[in-house]
C-alpha positions in Angstrom: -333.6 125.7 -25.5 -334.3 128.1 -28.4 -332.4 128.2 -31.4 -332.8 129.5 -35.3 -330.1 128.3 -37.7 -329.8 127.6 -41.5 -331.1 124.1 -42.7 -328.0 124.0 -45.2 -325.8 124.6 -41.8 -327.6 122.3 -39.8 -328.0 119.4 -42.2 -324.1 119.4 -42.6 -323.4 119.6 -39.3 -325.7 116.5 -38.8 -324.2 114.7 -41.5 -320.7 115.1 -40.0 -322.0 113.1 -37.0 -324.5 111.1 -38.2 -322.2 108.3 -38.9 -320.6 108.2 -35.1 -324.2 106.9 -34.2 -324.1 104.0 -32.5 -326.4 101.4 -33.7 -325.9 98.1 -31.9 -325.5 100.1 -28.6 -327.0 98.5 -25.6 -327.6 101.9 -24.6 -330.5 103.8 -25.8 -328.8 107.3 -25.6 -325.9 106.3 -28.2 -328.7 106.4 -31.3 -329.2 109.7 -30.4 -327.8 113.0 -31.6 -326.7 115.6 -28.9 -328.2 119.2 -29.3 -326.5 121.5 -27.0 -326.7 125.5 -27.2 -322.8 126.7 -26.5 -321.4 130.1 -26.1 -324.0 131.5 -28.5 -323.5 128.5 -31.4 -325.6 124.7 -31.3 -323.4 122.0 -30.6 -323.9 119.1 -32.5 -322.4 115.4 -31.2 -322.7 111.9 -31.2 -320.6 109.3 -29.9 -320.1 105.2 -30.2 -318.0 105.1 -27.0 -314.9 104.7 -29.5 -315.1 107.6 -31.6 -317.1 110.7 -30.7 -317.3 114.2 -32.6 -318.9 117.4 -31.8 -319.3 120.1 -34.4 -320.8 123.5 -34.2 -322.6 126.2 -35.9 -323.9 129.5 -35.4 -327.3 130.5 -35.2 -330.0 132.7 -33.2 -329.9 131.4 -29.8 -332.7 132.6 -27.8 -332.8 130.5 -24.8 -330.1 127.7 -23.8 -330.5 124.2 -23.5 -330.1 120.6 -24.6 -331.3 117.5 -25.5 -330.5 114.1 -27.0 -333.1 112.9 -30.2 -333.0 109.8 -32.3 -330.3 110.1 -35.2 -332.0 108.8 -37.8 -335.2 111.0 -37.6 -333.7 113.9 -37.0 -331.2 113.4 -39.6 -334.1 112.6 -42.2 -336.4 115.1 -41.7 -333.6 118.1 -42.0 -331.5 117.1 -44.8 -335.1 116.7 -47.2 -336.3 120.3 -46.0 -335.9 122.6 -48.9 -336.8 125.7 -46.2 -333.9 127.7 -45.6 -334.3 128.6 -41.7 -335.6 126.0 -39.2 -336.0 126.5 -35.3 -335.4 124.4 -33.1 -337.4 124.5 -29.3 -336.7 122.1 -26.7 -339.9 121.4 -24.3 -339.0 119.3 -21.5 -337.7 116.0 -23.2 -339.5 117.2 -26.9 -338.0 118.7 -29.5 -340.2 120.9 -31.9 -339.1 121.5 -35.4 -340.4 124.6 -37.4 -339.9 126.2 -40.4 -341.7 127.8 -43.1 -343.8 125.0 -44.5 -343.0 122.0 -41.8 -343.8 121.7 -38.3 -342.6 118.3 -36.2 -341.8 116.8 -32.8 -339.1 114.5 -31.6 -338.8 112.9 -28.4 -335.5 112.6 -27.0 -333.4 111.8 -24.1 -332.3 113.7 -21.7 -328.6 115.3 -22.6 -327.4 114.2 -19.0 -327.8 110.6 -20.2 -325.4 111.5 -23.1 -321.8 109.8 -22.4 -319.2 112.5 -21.8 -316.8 113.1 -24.7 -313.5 113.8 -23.5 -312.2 117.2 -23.7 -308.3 117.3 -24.5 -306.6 119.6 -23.9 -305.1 121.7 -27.6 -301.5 122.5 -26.7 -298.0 120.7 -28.3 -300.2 119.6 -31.5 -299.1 119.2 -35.3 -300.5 121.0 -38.3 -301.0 119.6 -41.5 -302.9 120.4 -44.7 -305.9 118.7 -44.6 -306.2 117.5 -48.1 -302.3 116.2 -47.8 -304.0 114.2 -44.5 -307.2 113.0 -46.5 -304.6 111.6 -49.7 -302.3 109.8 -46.9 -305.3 108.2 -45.4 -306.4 107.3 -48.9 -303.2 105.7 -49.8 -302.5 103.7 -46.7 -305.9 103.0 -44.6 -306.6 100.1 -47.3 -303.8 97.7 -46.5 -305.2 97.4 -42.9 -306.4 94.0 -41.0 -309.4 93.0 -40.8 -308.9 89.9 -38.9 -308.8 91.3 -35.5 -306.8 88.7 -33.8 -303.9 91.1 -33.9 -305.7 94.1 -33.1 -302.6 96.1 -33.8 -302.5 95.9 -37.6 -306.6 96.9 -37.8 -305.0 100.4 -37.3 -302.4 102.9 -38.6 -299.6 103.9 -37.3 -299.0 107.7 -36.7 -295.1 108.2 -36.7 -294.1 111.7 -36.0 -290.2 112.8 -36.6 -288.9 116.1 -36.2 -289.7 117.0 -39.7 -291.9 114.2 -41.1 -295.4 112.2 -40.3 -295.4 108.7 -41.2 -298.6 107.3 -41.7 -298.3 103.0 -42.4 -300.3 100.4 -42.8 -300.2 96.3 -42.6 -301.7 93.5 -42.3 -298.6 91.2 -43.0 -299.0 90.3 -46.6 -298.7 93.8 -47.7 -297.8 97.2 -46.6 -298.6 100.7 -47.4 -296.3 103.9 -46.4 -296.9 107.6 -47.0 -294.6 110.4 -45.3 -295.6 113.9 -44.9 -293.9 116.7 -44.3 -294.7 118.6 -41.0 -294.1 122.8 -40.6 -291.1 123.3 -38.2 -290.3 120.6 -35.4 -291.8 118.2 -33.3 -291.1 115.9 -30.6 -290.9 112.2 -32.2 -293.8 110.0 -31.0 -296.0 106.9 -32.2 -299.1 105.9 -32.1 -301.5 103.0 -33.4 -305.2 105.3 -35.1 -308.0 102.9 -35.5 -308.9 102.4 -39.4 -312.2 103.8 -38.6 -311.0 107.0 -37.3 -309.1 108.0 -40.4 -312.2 106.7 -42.3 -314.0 109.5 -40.6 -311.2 112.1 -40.4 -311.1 111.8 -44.3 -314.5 111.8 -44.7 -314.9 115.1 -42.8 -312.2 116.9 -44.9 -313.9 118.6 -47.7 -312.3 121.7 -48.0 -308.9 121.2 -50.0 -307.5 124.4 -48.5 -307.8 123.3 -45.0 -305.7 122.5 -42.6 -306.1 119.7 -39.6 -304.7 119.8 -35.7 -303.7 116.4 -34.5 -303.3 116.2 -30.5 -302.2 113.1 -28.8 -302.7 112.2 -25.4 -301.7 108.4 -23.7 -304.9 106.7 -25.1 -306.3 109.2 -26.6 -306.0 111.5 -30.3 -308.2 114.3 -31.5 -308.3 115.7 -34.7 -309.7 119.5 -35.5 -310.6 120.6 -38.6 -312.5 124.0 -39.0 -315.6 123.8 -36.5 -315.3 120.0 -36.2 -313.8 117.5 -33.3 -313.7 114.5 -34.0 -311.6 112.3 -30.9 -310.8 108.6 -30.6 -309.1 105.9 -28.6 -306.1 104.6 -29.7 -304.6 100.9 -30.4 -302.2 99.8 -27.4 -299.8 97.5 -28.5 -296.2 97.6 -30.2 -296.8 97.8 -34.2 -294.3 95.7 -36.3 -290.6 96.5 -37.2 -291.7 97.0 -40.6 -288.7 98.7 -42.0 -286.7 95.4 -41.7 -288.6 93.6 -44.8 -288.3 96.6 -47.1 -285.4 95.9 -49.6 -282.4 98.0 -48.9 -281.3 96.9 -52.8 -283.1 96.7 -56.2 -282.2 94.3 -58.5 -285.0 94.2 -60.9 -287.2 97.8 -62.4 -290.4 97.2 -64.3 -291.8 100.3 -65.2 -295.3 100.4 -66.4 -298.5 102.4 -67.5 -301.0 102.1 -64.5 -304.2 101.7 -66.6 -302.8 99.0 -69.1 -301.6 97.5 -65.8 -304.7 97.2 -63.9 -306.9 95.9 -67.2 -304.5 93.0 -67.5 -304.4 92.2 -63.5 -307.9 92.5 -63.6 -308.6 89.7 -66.3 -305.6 87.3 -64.8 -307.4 87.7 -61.8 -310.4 85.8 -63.0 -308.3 83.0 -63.8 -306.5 83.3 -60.5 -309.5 82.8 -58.4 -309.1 79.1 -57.3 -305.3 79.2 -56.9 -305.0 82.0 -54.2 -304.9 84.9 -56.9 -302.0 83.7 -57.5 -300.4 85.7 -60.4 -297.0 85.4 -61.9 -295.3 88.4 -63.5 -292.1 87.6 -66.0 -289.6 90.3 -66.7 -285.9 90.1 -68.6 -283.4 92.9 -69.2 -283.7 93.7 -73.3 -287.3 93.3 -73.7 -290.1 95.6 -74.1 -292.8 94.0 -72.5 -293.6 91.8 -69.2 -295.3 88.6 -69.3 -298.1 88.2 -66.8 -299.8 84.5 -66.5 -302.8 82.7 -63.9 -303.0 79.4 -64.0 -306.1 77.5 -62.4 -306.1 73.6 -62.8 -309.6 73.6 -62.9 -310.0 76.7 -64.9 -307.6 77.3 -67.5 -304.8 80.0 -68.0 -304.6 83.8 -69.0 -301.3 84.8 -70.4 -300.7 88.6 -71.6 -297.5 90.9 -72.4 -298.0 94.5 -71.1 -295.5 96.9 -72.7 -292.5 98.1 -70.0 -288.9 99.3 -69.4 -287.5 96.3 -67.6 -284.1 97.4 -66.2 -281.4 94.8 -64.7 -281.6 91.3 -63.5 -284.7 88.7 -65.3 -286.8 87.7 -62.4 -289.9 85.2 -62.2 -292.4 86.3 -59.2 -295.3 86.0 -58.3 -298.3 88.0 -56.4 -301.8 88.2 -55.0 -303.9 90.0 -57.7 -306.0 91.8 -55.3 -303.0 93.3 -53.3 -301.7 94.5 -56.9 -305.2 95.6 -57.8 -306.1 97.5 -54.2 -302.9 99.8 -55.1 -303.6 100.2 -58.8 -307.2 101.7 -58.0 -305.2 104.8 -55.6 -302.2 105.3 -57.2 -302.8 108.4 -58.7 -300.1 108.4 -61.2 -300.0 107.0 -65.0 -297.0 105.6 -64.5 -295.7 103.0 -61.6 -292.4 101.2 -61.3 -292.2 97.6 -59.0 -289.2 96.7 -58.0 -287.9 93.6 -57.0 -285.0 91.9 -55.9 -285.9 88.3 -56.5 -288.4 86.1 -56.3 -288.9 85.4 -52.8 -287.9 89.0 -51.8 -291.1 91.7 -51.4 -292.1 93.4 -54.0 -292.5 97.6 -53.9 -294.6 99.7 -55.7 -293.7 103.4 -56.3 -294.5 106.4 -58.0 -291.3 107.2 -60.3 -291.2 111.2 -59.4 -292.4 110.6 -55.6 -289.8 109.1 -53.2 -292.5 110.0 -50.2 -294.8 106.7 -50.6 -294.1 102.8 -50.7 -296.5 99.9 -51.4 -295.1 96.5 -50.5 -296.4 93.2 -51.2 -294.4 89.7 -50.0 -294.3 87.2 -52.8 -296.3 84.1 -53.5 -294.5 80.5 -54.6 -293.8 80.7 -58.2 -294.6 77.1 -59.7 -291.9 75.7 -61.9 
């Protein structure tokens, strides 16, 4: 193999795959990088056995060829040359690296050693905008499991109505939902998408005018965005009835400034460390302000009153401080309304001029 490309080219496309590396691998192969000449382009992969992506680039190909080379190295010594063109020559199992100032050699692995990545096939997909995608993922991917004894709620679910994409997210103290709205019509389906996938399919999403093919198979999903594939396994299993614990009624409106919000969850949260982060918000009808208090025997207590519009019944609730502060940090609106419908009823957080995303977090016991 034979192949000139540019270092700003191939240092990206490195980049993209880099992280797919498999460290921990009991195979030798899966710390290795895939270089592959293809229909007059380099194909670059790398695969855990979960995840794999390939992306490609164009170049001067001069002779085809492949080869497998340690990740790391390769990665290293591309991304710190400053010389715009490097070439790349494979010599049985040795890859030579030259440019203008820098000469080097790898030893790799043979590319026949490299695990297959699945090819599937790119009919009956969905298209999305890819920066709509990245925001969803941002919005929901946090309120996943880690615990994996449910392995279920480690991922999120991909709903697709005619219309709509549904992207949730639980871990069964709190849940996040973001719906999208899909081009034309498509047949329902659901699926479970590792965490770690949509980590990845964010990640590689950089240009805001993109847009992103999804394409489900039984176990499988792959994602395409520009020159990149990025394809995973799927989460068996039946994801909760989560619609069932959203409140169909609102009794109780708090409306408040996000950032004034967050600094005063932030400092009960100190307070609220050795009682579960347990926080209690205090709202009634006719006041201008909600009172927001941690108590800790063996610390002491934090009381503040954050300015609001508090609209119908009082209520007395309380919440883990995290949960509340995990939202706070990607909402990205000024303002935020929770509503509630009493104390032992889930919470929701919403954005007042966007109907399209939910945050839900189930209540903690209120001390009397």
């Amino acid at each position: 193999m034979q192949i000139e490309c540019r270092q700003e080219h191939l240092a990206r496309a490195l980049q993209i795959v880099g992280r797919m590396v498999g460290t921990r691998g009991t195979l030798p192969v899966l710390g290795n990088i895939l270089l592959a000449t293809d229909k007059g382009r380099l194909k670059v992969a790398a695969t855990d056995l979960e995840l794999g992506v390939q992306t490609w680039i164009g170049g001067k190909v001069e002779d085809e060829g492949s080869l497998t080379v340690p990740a790391r190295l390769l990665i290293d010594f591309v991304v710190t040359n400053s010389d715009p063109i490097i070439t790349l020559t494979v010599k049985d199992t040795t890859l030579h690296l030259q440019s203008e100032h820098h000469t080097a050699s790898i030893k790799g692995i043979e590319a026949s050693e490299f695990p297959l990545i699945p090819a599937i096939k790119q009919t009956d997909g969905l298209i999305i905008k890819a920066q709509d995608l990245k925001e969803a993922v941002t919005q929901t991917i946090f309120a996943t499991a880690i615990d994996e004894t449910r392995p279920v709620l480690t991922g999120v679910l991909l709903r697709i109505e005619e219309e709509t994409a549904r992207l949730v997210a639980t871990d069964s103290y709190r849940l996040a939902e973001r719906i999208l709205k899909l081009p034309g019509k498509h047949t329902p389906l659901q699926v479970i998408v590792p965490a770690r996938t949509f980590q990845e399919v964010a990640r590689i999403i950089t240009d805001p005018a993109a847009e992103i093919s999804i394409f489900v198979t039984e176990n499988q999903v792959l994602f395409v965005v520009g020159e990149t594939e990025l394809i995973s396994r799927l989460i068996d299993g039946i994801f909760p009835d989560y619609e069932q614990i959203i409140p169909k009624e609102v009794q109780t409106t708090i409306s408040l400034e996000r950032g004034s919000f967050a600094q005063v969850m932030k400092m009960a949260s100190f307070f609220a460390r050795e009682s579960a982060n347990n926080v209690q918000l205090k709202a009634s009808p006719g006041e201008t302000a909600v009172a927001v208090t941690a108590i800790s025997p063996q610390i002491g207590e934090d009381i503040s009153r954050l300015s609001a519009i508090i609209t119908g019944e009082a209520v007395e609730i309380a919440f883990n401080a995290k949960f509340i502060l995990d939202a706070l940090a990607i909402f990205p609106t000024e303002e935020i309304n929770i509503e509630l419908a009493g104390k032992l009823t889930p919470g929701v957080l919403r954005m007042p001029k966007d109907s399209n995303y939910l945050y839900l977090i189930m209540p903690l016991r209120v001390d009397n």
